[in-house]
C-alpha positions in Angstrom: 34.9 15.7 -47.2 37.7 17.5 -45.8 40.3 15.7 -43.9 41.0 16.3 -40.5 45.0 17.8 -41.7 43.3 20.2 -44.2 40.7 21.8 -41.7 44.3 22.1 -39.1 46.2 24.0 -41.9 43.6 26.5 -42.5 42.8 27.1 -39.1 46.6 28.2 -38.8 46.6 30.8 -41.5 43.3 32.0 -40.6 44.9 32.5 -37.0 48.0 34.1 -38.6 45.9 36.4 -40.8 43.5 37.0 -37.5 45.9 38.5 -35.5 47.5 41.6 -37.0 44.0 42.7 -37.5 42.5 42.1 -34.1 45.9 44.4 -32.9 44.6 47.4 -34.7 42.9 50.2 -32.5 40.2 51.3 -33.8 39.8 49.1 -37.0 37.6 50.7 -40.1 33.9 48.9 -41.6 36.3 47.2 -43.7 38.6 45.7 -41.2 35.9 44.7 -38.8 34.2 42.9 -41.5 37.0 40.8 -42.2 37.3 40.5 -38.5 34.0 39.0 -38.4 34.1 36.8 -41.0 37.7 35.1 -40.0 35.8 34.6 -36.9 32.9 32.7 -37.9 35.2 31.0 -40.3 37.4 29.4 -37.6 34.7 28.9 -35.4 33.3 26.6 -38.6 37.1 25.1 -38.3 36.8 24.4 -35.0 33.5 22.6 -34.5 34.3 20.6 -37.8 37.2 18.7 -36.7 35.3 18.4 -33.2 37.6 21.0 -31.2 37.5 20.2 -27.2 39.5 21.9 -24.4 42.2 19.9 -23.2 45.5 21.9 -22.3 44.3 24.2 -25.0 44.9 22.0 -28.1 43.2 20.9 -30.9 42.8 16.8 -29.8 41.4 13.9 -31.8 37.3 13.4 -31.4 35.9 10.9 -32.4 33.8 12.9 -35.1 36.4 13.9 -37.6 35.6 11.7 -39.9 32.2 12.6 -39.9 30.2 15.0 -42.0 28.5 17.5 -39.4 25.0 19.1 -40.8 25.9 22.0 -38.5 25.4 25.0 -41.0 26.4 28.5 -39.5 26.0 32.1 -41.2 29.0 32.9 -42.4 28.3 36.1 -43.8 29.9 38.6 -41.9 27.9 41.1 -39.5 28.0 44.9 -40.7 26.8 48.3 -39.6 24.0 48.9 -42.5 22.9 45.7 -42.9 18.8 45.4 -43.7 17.8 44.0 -40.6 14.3 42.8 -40.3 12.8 45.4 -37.7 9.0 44.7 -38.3 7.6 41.1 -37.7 4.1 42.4 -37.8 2.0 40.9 -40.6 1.4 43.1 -43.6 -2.4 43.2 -43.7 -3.3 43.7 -39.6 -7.0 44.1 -39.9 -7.5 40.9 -37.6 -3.6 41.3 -35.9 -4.3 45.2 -34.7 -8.1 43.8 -33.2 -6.4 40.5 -31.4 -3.7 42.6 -30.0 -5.7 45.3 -28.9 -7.2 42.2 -26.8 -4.3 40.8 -25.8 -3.1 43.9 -24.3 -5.6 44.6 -22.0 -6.6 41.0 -21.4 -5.0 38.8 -17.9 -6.4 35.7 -18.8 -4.0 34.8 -22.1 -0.5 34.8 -20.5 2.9 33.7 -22.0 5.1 31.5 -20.3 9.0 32.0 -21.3 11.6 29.2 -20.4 15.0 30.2 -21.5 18.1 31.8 -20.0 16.2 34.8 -18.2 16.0 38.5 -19.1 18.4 42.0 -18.9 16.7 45.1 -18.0 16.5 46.1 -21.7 13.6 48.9 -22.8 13.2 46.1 -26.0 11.3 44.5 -22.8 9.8 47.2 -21.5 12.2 48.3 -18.8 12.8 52.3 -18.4 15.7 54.0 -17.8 15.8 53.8 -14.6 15.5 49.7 -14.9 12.2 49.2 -13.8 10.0 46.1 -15.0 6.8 47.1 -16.8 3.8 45.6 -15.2 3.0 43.3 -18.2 6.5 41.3 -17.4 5.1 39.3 -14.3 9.3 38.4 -12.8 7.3 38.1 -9.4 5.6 34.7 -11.1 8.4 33.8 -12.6 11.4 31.5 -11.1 15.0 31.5 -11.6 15.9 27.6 -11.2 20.2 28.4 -11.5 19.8 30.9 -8.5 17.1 29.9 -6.1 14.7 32.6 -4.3 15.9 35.5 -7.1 13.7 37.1 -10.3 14.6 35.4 -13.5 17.7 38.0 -14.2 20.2 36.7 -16.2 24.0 37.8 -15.1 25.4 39.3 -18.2 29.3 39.0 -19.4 31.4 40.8 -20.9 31.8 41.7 -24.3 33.6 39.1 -26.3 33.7 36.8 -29.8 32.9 33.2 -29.6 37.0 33.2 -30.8 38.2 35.6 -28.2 36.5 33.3 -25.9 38.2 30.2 -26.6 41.8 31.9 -27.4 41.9 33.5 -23.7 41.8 29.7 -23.2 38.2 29.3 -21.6 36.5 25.7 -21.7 35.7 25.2 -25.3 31.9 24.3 -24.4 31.5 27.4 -22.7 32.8 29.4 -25.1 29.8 27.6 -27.5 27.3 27.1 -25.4 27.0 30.6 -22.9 24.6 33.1 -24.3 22.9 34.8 -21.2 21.2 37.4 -23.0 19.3 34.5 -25.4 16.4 35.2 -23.3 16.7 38.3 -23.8 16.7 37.9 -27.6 14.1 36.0 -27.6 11.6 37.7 -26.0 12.7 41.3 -28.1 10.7 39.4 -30.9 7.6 38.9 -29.1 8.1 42.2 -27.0 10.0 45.2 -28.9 7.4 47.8 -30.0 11.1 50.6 -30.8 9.9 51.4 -34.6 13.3 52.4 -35.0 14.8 49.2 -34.1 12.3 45.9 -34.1 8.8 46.3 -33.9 7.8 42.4 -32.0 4.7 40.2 -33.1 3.2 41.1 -29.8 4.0 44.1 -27.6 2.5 44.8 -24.2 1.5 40.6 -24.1 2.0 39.3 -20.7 4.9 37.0 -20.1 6.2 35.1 -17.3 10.2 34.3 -17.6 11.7 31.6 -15.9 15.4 30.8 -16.0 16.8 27.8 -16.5 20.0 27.5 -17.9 23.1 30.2 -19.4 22.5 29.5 -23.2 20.2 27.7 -25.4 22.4 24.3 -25.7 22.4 23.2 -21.7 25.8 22.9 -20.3 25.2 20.3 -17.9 22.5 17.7 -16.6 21.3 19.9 -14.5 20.9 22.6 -16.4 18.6 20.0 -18.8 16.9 18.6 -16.3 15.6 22.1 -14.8 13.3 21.9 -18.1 10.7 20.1 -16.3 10.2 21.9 -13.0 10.1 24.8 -15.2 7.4 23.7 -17.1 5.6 22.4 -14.0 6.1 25.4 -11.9 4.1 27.1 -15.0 1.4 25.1 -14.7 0.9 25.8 -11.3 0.5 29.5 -11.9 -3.2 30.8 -11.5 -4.2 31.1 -14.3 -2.1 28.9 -16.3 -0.2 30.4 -19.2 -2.3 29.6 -22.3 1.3 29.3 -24.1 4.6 28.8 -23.2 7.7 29.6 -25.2 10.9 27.2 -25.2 13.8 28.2 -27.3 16.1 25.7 -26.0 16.7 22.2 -25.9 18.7 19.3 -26.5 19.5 17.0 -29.6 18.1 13.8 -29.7 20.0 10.4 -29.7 23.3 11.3 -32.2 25.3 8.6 -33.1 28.7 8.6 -33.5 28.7 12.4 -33.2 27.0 12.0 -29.1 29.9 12.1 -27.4 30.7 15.4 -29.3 27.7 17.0 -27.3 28.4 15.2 -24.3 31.5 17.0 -24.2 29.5 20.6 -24.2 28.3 19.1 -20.6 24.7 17.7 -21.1 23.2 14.4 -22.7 21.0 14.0 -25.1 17.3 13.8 -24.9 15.7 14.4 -21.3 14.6 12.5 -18.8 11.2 10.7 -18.3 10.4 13.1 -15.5 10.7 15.7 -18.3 8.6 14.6 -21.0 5.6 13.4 -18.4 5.6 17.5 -17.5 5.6 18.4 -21.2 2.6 15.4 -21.1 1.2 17.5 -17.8 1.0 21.0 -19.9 -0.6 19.4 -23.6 -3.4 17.7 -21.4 -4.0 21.3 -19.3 -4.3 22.7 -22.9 -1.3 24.6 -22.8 0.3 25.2 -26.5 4.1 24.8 -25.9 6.0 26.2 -28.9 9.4 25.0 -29.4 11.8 25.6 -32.0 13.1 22.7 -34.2 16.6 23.5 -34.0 20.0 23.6 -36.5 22.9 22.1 -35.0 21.9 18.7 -36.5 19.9 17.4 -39.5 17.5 16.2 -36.2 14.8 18.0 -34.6 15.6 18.3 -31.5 13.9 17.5 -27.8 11.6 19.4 -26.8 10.0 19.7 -30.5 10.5 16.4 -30.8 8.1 15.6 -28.8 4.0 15.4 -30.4 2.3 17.3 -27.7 4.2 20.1 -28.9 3.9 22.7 -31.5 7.8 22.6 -33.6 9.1 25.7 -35.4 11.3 25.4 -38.0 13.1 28.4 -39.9 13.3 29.9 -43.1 15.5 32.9 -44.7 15.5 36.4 -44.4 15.1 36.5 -48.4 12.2 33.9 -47.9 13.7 31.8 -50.6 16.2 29.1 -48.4 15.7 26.8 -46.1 16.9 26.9 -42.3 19.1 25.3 -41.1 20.6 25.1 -44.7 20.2 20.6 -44.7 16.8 21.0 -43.9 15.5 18.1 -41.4 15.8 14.1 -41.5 12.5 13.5 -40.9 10.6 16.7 -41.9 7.2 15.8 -40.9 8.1 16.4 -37.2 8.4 19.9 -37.9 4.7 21.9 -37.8 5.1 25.3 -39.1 8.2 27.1 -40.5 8.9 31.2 -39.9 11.8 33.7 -40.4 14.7 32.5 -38.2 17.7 35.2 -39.2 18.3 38.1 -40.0 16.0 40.2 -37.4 17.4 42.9 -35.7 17.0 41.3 -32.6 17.7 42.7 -28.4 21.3 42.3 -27.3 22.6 43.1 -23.8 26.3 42.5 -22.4 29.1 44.4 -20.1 31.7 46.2 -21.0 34.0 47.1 -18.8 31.8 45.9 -16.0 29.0 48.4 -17.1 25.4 46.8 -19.2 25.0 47.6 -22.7 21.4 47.0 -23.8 21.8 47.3 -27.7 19.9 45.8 -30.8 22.3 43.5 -33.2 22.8 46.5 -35.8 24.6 48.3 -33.6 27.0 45.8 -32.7 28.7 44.3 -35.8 31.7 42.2 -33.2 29.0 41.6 -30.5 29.6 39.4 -27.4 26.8 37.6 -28.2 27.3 36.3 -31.5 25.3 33.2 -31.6 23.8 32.2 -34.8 20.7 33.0 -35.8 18.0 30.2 -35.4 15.0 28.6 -35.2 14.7 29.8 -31.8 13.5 33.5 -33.4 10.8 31.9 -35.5 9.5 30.1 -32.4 8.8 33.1 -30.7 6.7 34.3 -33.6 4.8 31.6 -33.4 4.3 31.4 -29.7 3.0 35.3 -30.2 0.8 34.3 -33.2 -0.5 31.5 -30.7 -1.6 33.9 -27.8 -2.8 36.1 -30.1 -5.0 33.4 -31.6 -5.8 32.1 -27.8 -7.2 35.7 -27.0 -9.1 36.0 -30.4 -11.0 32.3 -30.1 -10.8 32.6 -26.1 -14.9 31.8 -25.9 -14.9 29.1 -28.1 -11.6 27.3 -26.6 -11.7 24.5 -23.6 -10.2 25.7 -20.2 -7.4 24.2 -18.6 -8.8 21.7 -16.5 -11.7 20.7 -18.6 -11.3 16.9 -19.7 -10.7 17.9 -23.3 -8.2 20.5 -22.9 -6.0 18.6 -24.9 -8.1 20.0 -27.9 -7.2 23.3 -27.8 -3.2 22.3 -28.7 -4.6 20.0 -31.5 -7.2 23.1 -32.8 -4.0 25.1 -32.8 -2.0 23.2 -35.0 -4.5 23.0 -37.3 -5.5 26.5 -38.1 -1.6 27.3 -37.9 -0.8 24.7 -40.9 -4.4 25.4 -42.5 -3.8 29.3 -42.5 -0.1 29.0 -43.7 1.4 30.3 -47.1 3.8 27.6 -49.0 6.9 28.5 -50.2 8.9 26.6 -51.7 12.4 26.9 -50.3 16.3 26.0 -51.6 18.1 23.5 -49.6 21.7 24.7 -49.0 23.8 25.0 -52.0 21.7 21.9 -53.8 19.4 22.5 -56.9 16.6 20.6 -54.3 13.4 22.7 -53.3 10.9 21.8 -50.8 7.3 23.1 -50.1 7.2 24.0 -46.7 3.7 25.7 -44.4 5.0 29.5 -43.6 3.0 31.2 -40.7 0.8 33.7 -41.6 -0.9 35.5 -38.8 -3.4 37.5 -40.4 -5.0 34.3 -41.9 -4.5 32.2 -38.6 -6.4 34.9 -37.0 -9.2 34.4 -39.6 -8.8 30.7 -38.6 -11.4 29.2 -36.4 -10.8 26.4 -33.9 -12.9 23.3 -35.2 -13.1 20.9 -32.1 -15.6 18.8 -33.6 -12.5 17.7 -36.6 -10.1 17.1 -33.0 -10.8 13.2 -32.1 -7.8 11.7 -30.5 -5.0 13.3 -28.4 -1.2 13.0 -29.7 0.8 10.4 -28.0 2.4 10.8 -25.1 6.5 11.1 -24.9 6.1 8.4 -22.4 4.7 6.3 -24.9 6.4 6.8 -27.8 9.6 6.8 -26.1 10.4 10.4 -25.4 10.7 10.8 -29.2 8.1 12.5 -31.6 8.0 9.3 -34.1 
């Protein structure tokens, strides 16, 4: 492990080799490369020795000693790079049938809880910045600016490192991504063959806003997660799925005043978990993703009445996050998590720039990639299989609504492909369930096989063991 003196010293000579190269003009491929990849490498430095704003120093925390499993991408960003543009399955004989339905169905609807959308045309917005009809804002709610549609205000263009070197609070700097929402939805949504083709264009979604970025800066911020949910529910007729990409680590040690210090606590709230409770009993399939800032899944995947996404490699061979997870079995169903050329929006100079991630190798918005991508494949691949079994599914409101949550997760880990994937730089490999939509669509519910509900987060705790 490195000590805390080590990770100082080469943050100061990547900051003296930094800054003749951010003082060039109009740097070449080559420079902005190195560019990038200085920047992710100090922002590694930075988070490793537990970095906090306090009269812009580098103070003591109380996780230096500590090994972090926080694993970020350092492979630099370039123009050229083989995005992923195409997250429709290979074999669509079932897929172009489903979304056909989907399409021109009003009955299976997508909730979206995250940090709001931009007026980007991976959404569905012309020119002239007008919603299609399939995004429902009106239904929507934005809980950080009460009585508006779920817009969220963009900023201007900047690096994580930029950020924190104009001396703005260190958890900002880590935690503000407006345009995740935004990002998120592009994989569901985007139908530009040019650019990203989504698992399911023209579905119906209904965004609500709830926070600035998909780690919560404050209490507040968490504890919007349950009206969100509730405010869903309440919706006529009730999503059949609804999408969180967001959340919050669980109980972490030693290392939990670390993410204190980005604003919120861990976990949620009882409050919280008795809406995510509310929705599994309605029958709504809430899809979460698992997470990487920790070895821990984190809240709301945590919790059993959800469906949790963990991620996997653009190559398909690796693991992600690169430590895999503590307790694996939490996790239901794995899909690609990087390297997808996903929706980004920003300002510059005051004006919006609605751009995929190709075209913007030093973009504003450089948060990792994550698991949060491969949950909204599988909260598409869910509607999808809502709309295909919609006949032989329990309505919400029906005693045994529950079932349709529990027939989900089956046919999603019954229809999945193994792969066996490599766990960071170790010789380890681990057999993990890959989604597979084509085969999920093939995947009838079996009610009769669905005999007890999942436990409750009140019950167990708020925790999914």
């Amino acid at each position: 492990m490195e000590t805390r003196a080590n990770n100082r010293e080469q943050i100061h000579e990547k900051e003296r080799l930094i800054r003749p190269e951010l003082a060039k003009e109009d740097p070449d491929i080559e420079t902005q490369t190195q560019i990038a990849q200085l920047e992710r490498e100090l922002e590694w430095r930075y988070r490793e020795i537990g970095y906090v704003a306090k009269n812009r120093s580098v103070v003591r925390s109380k996780n230096e000693t500590l090994e972090i499993a926080i694993n970020p991408d350092l492979t630099p960003v370039v123009r050229g790079t083989p995005f992923t543009k195409d997250l429709r399955p290979t074999v669509r004989t079932r897929y172009n049938r489903a979304l056909n339905l989907l399409q021109v169905s009003e009955r299976t609807r997508i909730g979206h809880v995250d940090t709001g959308v931009s007026r980007h045309p991976a959404l569905g917005f012309d020119v002239a910045g007008n919603a299609p009809e399939t995004l429902l804002l009106a239904e929507g709610r934005d809980f950080l600016d009460s009585g508006t549609e779920a817009f969220s205000p963009l900023r201007e263009r900047q690096s994580t490192i930029q950020c924190i070197a104009r001396g703005d609070p260190i958890g900002d700097c880590l935690t503000i991504y407006p345009d995740h929402g935004t990002k998120t939805l592009s994989v569901i949504l985007s139908e530009d063959p040019e650019r990203l083709i989504g698992v399911a264009p023209g579905a119906r979604v209904i965004p609500v806003r709830i926070a600035d970025g998909p780690v919560f800066q404050n209490n507040t911020q968490r504890d919007n997660m349950g009206p969100a949910i509730r405010h869903l529910l309440g919706l006529t007729p009730v999503p059949r799925v609804i999408l969180v990409s967001m959340g919050n680590p669980g109980h972490a040690g030693l290392l939990e005043p670390l993410f204190s210090s980005f604003g919120a606590d861990a976990g949620f709230n009882k409050d919280t978990g008795r809406a995510f409770d509310e929705a599994y009993q309605a029958g709504v399939i809430v899809v979460a993703g698992a997470g990487q800032l920790l070895d821990r899944v984190s809240y709301p995947a945590r919790y059993k009445s959800t469906i949790a996404v963990g991620g996997i490699r653009q190559d398909g061979q690796r693991h992600y996050p690169d430590s895999s997870y503590e307790n694996p079995a939490l996790v239901d169903i794995w899909a690609q998590a990087d390297g997808i050329n996903r929706a980004i929006s920003y300002l510059e100079d005051g004006a919006p720039r609605f751009e995929y991630f190709d075209q913007e190798p030093d973009t504003s918005t450089d948060d990792f990639s994550g698991t949060s991508y491969a949950a909204a494949q599988v909260a598409a691949a869910a509607a999808l299989w809502v709309e295909t079994f919609y006949y032989d599914l329990p309505q919400p409101g029906d005693v045994d609504a529950w079932k349709t949550v529990e027939a989900f997760r089956a046919a999603v880990v019954g229809s999945a492909r193994p792969v066996f994937l490599k766990i960071g730089d170790k010789r380890r490999r681990v057999t993990r369930p890959r989604l597979d939509i084509e085969r999920l669509l093939g995947y009838a519910p079996d009610l009769a096989a669905v005999t007890s509900p999942a436990p409750t987060a009140i019950q167990h705790s708020e925790q999914r063991e």
